[in-house]
Backbone as CSV, one residue per row, in Angstrom:
resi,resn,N_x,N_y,N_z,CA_x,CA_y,CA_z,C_x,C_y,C_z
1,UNK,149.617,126.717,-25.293,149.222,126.446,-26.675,150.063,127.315,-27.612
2,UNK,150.783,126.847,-28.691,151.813,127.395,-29.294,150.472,128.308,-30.550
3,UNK,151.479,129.514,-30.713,150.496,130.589,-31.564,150.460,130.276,-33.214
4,UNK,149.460,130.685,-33.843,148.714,129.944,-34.609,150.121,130.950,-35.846
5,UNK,150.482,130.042,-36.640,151.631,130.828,-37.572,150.667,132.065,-38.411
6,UNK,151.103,133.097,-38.555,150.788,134.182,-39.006,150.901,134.021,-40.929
7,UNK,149.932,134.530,-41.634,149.453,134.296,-43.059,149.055,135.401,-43.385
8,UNK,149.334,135.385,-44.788,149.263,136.696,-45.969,148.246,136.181,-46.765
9,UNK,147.225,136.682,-47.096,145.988,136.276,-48.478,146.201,136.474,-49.696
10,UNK,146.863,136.181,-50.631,146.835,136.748,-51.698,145.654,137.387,-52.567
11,UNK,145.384,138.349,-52.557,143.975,139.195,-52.654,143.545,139.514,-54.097
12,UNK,142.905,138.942,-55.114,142.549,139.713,-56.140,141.101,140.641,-56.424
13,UNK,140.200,140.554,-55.067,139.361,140.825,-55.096,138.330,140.323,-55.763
14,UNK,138.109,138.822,-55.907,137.444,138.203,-56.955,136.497,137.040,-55.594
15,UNK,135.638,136.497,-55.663,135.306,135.623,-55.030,136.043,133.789,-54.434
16,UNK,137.287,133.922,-55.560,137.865,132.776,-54.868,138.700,132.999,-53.522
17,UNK,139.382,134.165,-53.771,140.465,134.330,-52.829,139.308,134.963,-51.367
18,UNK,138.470,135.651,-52.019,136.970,135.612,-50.515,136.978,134.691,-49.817
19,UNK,136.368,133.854,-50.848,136.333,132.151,-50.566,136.762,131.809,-49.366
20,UNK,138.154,131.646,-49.912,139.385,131.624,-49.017,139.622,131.906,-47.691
21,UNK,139.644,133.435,-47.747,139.374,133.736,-46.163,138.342,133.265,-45.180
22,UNK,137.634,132.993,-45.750,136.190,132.426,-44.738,136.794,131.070,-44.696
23,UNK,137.467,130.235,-45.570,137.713,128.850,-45.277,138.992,129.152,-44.266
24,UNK,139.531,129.923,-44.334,141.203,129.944,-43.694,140.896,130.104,-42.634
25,UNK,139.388,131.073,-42.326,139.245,131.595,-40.332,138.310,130.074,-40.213
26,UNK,137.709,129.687,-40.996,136.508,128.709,-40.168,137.267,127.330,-39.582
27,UNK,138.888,126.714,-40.800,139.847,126.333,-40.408,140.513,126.149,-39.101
28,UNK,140.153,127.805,-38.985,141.453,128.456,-37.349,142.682,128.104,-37.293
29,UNK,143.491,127.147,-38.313,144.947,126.870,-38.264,146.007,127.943,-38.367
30,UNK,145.692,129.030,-39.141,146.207,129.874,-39.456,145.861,131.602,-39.388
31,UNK,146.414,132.326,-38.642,145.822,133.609,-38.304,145.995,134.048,-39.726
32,UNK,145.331,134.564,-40.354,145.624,135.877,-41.393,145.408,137.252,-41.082
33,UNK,146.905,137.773,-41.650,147.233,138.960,-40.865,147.501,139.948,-41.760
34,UNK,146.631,139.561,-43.371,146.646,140.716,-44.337,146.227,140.606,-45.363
35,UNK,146.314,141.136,-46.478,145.547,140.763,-47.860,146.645,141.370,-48.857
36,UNK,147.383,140.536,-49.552,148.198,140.697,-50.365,147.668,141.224,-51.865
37,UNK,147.720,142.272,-52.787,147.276,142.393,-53.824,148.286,143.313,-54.341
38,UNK,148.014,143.257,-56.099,149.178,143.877,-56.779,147.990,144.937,-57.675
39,UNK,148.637,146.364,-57.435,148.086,147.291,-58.127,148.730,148.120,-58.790
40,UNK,147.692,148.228,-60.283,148.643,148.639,-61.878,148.912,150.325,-61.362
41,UNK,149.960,150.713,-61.854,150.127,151.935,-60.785,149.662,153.022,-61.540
42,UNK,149.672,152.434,-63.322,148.846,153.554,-64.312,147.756,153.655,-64.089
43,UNK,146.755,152.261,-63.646,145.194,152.594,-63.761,144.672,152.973,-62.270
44,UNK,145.734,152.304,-61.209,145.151,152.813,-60.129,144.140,151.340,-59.389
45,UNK,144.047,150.367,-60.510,143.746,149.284,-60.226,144.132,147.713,-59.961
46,UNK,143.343,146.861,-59.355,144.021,145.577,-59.367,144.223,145.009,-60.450
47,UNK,145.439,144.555,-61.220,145.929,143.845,-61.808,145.370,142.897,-61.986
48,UNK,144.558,142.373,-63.790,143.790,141.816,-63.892,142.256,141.893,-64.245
49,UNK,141.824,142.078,-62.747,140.372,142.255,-62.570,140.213,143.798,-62.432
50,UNK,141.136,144.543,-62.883,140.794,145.786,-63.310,139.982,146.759,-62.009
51,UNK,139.730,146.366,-60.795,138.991,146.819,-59.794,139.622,147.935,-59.237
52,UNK,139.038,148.909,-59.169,139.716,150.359,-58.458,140.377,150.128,-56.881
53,UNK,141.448,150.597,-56.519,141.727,150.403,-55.833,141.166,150.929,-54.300
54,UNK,139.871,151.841,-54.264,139.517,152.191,-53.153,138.474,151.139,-52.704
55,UNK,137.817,150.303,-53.789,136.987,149.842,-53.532,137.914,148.409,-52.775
56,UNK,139.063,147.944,-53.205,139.811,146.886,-52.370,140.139,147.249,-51.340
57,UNK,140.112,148.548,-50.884,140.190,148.982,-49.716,139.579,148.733,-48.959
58,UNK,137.793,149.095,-49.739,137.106,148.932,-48.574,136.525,147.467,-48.418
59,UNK,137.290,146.394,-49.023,137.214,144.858,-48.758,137.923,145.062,-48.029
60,UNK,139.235,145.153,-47.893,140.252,145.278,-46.501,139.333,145.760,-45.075
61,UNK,138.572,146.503,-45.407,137.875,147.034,-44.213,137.281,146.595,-43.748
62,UNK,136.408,145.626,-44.989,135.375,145.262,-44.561,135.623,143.685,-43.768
63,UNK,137.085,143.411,-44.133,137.283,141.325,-43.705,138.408,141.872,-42.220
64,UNK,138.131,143.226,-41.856,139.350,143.702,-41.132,140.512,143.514,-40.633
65,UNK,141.476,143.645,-42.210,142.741,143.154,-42.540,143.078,144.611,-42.837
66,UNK,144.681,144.929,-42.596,145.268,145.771,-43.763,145.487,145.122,-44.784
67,UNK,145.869,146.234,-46.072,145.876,145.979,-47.105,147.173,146.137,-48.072
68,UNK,147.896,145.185,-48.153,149.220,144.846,-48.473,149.502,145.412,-49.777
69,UNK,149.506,146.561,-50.191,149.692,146.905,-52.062,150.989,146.971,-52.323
70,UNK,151.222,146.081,-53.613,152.437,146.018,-53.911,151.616,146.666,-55.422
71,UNK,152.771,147.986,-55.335,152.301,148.724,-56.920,153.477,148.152,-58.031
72,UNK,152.688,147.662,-59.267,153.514,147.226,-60.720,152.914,148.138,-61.364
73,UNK,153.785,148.234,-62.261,153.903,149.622,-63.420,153.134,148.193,-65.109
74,UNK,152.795,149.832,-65.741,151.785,148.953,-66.729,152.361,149.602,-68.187
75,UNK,152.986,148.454,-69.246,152.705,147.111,-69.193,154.097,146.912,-68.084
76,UNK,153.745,145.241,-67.335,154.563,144.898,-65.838,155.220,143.777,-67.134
77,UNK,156.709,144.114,-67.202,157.514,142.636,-67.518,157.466,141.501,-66.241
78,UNK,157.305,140.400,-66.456,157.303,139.176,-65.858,158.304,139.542,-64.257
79,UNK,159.991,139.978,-64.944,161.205,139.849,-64.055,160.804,140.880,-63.110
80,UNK,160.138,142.463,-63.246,159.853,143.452,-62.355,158.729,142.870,-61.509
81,UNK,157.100,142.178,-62.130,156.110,141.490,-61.505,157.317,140.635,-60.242
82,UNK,157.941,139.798,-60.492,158.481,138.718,-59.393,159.444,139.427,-58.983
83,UNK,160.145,140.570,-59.037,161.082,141.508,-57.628,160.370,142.187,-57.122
84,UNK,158.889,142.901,-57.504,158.198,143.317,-56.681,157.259,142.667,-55.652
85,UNK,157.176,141.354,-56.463,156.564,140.277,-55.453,157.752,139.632,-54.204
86,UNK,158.917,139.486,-54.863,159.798,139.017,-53.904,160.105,140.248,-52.881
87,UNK,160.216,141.093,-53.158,160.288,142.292,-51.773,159.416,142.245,-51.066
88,UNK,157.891,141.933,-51.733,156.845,141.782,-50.836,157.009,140.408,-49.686
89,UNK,157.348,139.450,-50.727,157.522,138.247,-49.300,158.469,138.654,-48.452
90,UNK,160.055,139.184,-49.090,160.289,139.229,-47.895,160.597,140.130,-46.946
91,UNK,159.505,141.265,-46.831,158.765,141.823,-45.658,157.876,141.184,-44.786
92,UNK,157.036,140.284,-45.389,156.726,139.749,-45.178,157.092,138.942,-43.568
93,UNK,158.465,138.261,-44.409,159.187,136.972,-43.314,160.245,138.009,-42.233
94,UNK,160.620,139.289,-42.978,161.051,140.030,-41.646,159.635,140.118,-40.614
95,UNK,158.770,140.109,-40.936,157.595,140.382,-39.433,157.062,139.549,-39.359
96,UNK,157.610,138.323,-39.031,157.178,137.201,-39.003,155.921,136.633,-39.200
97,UNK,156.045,136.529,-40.963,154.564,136.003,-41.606,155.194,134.571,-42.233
98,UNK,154.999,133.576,-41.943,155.489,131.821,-42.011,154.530,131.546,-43.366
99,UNK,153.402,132.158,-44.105,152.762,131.668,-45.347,151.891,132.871,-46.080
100,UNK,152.000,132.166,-46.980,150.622,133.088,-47.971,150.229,132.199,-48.395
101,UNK,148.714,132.377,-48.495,147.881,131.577,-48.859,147.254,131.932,-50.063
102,UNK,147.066,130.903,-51.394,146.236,131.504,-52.482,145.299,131.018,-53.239
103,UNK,144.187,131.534,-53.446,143.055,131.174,-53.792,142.661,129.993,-54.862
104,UNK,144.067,129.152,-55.758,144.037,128.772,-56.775,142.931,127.304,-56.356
105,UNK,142.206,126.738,-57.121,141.770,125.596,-57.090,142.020,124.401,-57.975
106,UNK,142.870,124.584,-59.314,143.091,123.638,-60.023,144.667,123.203,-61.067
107,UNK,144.607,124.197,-61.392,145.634,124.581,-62.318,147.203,124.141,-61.954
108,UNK,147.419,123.202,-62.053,148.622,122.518,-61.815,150.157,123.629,-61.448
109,UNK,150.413,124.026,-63.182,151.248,124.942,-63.489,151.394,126.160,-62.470
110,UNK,150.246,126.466,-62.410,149.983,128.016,-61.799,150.447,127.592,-60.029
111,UNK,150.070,126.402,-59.487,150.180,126.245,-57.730,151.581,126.000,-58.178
112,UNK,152.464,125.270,-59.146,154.153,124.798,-58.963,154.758,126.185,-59.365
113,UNK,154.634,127.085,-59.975,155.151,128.402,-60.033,154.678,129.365,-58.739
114,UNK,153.676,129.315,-57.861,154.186,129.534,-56.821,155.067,128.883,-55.456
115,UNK,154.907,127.442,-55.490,155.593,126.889,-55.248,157.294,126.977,-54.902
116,UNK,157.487,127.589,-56.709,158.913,127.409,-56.872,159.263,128.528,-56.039
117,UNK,158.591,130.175,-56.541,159.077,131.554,-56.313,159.047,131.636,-54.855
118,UNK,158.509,130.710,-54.059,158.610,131.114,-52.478,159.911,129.981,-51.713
119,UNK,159.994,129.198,-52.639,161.205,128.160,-52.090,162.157,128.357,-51.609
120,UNK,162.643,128.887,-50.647,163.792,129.225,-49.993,163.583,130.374,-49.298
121,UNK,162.535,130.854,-49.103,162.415,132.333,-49.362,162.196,132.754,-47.195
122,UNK,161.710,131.340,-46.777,161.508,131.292,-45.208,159.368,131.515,-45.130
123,UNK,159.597,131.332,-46.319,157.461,131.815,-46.600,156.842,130.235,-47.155
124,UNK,155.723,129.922,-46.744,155.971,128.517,-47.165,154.556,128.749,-48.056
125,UNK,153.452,128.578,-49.348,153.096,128.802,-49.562,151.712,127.443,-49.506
126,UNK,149.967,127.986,-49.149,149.115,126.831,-48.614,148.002,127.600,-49.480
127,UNK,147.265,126.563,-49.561,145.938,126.907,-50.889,144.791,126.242,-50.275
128,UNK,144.383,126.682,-49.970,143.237,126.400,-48.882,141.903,125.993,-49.423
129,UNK,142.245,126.318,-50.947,140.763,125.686,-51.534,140.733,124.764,-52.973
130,UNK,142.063,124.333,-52.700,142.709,123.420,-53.812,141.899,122.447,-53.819
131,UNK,141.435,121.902,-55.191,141.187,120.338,-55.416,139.461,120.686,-54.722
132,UNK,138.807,121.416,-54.532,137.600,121.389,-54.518,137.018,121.609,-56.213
133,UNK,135.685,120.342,-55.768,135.217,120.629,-57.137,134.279,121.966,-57.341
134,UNK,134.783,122.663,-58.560,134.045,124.269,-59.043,132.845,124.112,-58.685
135,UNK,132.118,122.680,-59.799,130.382,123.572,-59.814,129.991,123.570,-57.978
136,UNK,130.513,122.880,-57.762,129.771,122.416,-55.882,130.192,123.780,-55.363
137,UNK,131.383,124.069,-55.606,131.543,125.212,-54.780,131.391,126.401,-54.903
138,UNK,131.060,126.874,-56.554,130.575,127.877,-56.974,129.022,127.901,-56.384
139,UNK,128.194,126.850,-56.235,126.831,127.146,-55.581,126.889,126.932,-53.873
140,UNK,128.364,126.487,-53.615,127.871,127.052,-52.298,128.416,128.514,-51.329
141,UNK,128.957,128.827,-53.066,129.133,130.195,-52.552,128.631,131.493,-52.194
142,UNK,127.527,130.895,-53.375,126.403,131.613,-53.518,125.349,131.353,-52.366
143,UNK,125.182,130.079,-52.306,123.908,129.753,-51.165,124.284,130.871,-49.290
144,UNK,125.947,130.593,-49.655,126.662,130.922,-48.312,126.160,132.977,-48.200
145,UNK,125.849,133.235,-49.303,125.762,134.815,-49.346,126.767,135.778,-50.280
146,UNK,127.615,134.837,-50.445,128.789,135.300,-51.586,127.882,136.525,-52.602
147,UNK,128.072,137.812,-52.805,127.871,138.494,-53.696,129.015,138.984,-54.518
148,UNK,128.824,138.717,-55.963,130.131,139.251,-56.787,129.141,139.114,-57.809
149,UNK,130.510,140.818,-58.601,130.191,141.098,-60.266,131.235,140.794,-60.823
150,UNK,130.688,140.415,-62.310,132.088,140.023,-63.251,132.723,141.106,-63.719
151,UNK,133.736,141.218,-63.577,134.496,142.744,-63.781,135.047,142.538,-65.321
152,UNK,135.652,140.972,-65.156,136.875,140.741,-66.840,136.048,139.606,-67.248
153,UNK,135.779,139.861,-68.485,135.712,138.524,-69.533,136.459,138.230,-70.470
154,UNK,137.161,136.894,-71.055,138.337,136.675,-71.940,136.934,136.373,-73.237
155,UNK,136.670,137.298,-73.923,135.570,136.754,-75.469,136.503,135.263,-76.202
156,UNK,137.532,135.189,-75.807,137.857,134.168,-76.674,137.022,133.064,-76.052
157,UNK,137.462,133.145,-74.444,136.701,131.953,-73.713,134.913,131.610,-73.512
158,UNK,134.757,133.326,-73.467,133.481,133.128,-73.041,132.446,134.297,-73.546
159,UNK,131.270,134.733,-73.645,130.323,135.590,-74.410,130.658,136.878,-73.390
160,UNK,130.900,138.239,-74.343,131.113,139.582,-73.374,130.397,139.772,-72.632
161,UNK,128.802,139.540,-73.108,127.973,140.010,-72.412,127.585,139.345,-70.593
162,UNK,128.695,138.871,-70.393,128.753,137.717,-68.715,129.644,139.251,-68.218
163,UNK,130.319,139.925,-68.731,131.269,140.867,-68.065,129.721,142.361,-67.290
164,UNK,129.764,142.442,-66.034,129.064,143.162,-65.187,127.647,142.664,-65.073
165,UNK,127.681,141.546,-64.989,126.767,140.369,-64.224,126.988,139.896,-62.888
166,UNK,125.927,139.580,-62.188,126.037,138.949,-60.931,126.262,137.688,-61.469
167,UNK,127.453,137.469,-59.908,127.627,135.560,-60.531,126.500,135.004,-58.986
168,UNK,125.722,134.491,-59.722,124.688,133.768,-59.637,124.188,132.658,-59.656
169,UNK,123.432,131.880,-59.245,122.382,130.819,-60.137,122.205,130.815,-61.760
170,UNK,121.820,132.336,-61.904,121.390,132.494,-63.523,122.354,132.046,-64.014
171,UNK,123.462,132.831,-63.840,124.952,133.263,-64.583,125.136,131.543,-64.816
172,UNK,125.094,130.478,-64.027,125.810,129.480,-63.942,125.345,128.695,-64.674
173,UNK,123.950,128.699,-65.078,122.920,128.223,-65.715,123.361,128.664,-67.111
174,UNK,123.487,129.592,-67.044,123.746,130.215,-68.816,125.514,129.990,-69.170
175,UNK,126.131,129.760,-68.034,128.083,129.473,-68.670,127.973,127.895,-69.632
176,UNK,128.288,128.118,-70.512,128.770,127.428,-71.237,129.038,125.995,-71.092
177,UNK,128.920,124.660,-71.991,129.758,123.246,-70.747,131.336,123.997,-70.875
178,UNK,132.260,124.672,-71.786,133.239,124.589,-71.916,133.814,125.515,-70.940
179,UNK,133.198,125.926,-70.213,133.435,127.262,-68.797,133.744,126.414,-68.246
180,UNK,134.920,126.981,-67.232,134.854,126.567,-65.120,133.704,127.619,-64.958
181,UNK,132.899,126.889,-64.087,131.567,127.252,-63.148,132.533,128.807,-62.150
182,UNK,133.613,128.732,-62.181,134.890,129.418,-60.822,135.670,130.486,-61.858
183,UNK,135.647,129.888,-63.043,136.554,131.023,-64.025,137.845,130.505,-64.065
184,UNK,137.898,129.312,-63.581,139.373,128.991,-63.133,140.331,129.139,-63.899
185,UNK,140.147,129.251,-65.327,140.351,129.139,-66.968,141.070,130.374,-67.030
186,UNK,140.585,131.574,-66.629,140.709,132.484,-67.079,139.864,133.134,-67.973
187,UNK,138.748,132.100,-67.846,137.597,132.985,-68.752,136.480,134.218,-67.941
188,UNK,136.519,134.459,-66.719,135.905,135.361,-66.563,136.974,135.964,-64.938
189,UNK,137.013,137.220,-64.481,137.302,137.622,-62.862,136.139,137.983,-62.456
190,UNK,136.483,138.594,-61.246,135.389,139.342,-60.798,135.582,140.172,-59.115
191,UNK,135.021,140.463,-58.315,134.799,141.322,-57.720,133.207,141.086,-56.733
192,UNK,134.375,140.460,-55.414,133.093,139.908,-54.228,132.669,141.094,-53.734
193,UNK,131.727,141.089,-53.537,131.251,142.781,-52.468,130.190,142.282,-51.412
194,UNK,130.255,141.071,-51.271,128.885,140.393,-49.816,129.366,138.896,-49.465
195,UNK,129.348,138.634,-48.314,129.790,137.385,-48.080,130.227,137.588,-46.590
196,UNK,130.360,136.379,-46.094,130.494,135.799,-44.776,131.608,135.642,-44.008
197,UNK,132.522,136.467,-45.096,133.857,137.053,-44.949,134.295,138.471,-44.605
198,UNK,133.223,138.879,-44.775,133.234,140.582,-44.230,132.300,140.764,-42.774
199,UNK,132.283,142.176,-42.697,131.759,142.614,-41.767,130.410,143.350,-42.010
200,UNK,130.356,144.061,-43.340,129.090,144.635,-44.044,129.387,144.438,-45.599
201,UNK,128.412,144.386,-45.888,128.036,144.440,-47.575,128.805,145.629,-48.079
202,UNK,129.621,145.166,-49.129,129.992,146.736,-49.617,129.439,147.048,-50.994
203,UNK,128.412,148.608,-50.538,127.670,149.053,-51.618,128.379,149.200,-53.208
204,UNK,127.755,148.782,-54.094,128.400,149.090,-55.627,127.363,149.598,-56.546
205,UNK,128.435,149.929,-57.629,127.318,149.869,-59.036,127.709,149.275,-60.169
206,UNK,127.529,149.066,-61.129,128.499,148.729,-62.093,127.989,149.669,-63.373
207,UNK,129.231,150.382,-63.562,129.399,151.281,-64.679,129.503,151.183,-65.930
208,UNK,130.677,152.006,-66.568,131.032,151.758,-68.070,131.019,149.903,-68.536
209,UNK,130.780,149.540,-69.178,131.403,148.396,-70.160,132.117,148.665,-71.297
210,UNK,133.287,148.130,-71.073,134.632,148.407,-72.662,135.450,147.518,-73.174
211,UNK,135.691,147.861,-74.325,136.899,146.399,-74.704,138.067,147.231,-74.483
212,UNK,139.141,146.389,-73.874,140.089,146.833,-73.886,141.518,145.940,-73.654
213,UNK,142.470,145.764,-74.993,143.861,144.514,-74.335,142.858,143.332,-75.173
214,UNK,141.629,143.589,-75.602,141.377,142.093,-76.440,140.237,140.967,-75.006
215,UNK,139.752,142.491,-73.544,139.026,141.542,-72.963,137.926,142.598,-73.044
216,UNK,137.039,142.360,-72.224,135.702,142.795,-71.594,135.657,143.356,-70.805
217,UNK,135.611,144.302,-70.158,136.168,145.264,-68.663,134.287,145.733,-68.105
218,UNK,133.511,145.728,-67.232,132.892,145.959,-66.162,133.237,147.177,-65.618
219,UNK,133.451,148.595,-65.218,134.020,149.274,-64.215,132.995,149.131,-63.051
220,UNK,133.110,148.671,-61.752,132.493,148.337,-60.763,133.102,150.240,-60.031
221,UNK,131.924,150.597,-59.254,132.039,151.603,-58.742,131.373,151.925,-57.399
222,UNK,132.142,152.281,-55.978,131.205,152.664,-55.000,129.456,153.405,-55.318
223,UNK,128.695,152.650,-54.341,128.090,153.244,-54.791,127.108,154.429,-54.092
């Protein structure tokens, strides 16, 4: 039986790319053999969803993967973001990793720009939870055990006060019609800490709330 091609997760620590991993092992097509994430090297956090970086650690620990950090400097120009990503793939394809997989589910633009940046590269890039519909799968993420807090809220998109909330039943009940049920928008991140993708629950708290850059910031904290 020929061996199952070896895969990279692209990791933001948010519940889609979770998602993900539980769909990628229940799959079995593809071994995953790490968790790819980019961390701001000023804050010490994931890029984005603002999440400290010990606590992505101990998601790495907990889905028992290493943990692939590619550090960007803050503010990251676009051209440094994609040479630090391209060094990352291709380490990647020197130790023979054939894909990365990424959490996206809709967004046209966003799957053909990765698309393009891995094209030639010997990395072939697979989305494992593309084209599922949000609200269905946002409640069966939840039903599945999925625990996550909202770390980022965009106020343009959506009310601050969703930023260091459980995403929930409630939460989903109270988003907006003009929300993705998933955030897919960019109107909210977040930060899985329970699910069927790990090995134990990882304890939290959620701290400060701040504006900051024009969003909503959560600080999620061991707890």
């Amino acid at each position: 039986m020929p061996a199952k091609p070896k895969a990279l997760l692209a990791w933001s620590s948010g519940k889609d790319s979770a998602w993900s991993l539980h769909v990628l092992r229940q799959k079995g097509e593809v071994e995953v053999v790490g968790l790819l994430t980019t961390i701001n090297e000023t804050f010490d956090r994931v890029a984005m969803h603002a999440v400290r970086r010990e606590l992505v650690e101990a998601q790495a620990a907990a889905a028992g993967l290493p943990l692939w950090k590619v550090p960007i400097p803050w503010p990251c120009p676009n051209e440094v973001y994609e040479q630090r990503m391209a060094e990352a793939v291709a380490k990647a394809r020197s130790e023979g990793i054939a894909q990365i997989a990424f959490g996206d589910l809709f967004l046209e633009d966003v799957r053909q720009y990765r698309v393009n940046k891995l094209t030639g590269t010997g990395v072939e890039p697979i989305f494992p939870v593309w084209g599922l519909p949000t609200d269905k799968l946002a409640r069966e993420m939840i039903a599945a055990g999925v625990e996550t807090v909202i770390t980022c809220v965009d106020p343009k998109q959506l009310d601050p006060k969703f930023a260091g909330r459980a995403f929930d039943e409630k939460l989903l009940a109270e988003l907006p019609p003009s929300a993705d049920p998933c955030g897919e928008k960019g109107e909210f991140h977040s930060f899985c800490h329970a699910g069927p993708m790990y090995r134990a629950r990882i304890p939290i708290k959620v701290g400060e709330i701040v504006e900051r850059d024009g969003f909503r910031f959560a600080d999620v904290l061991p707890a």
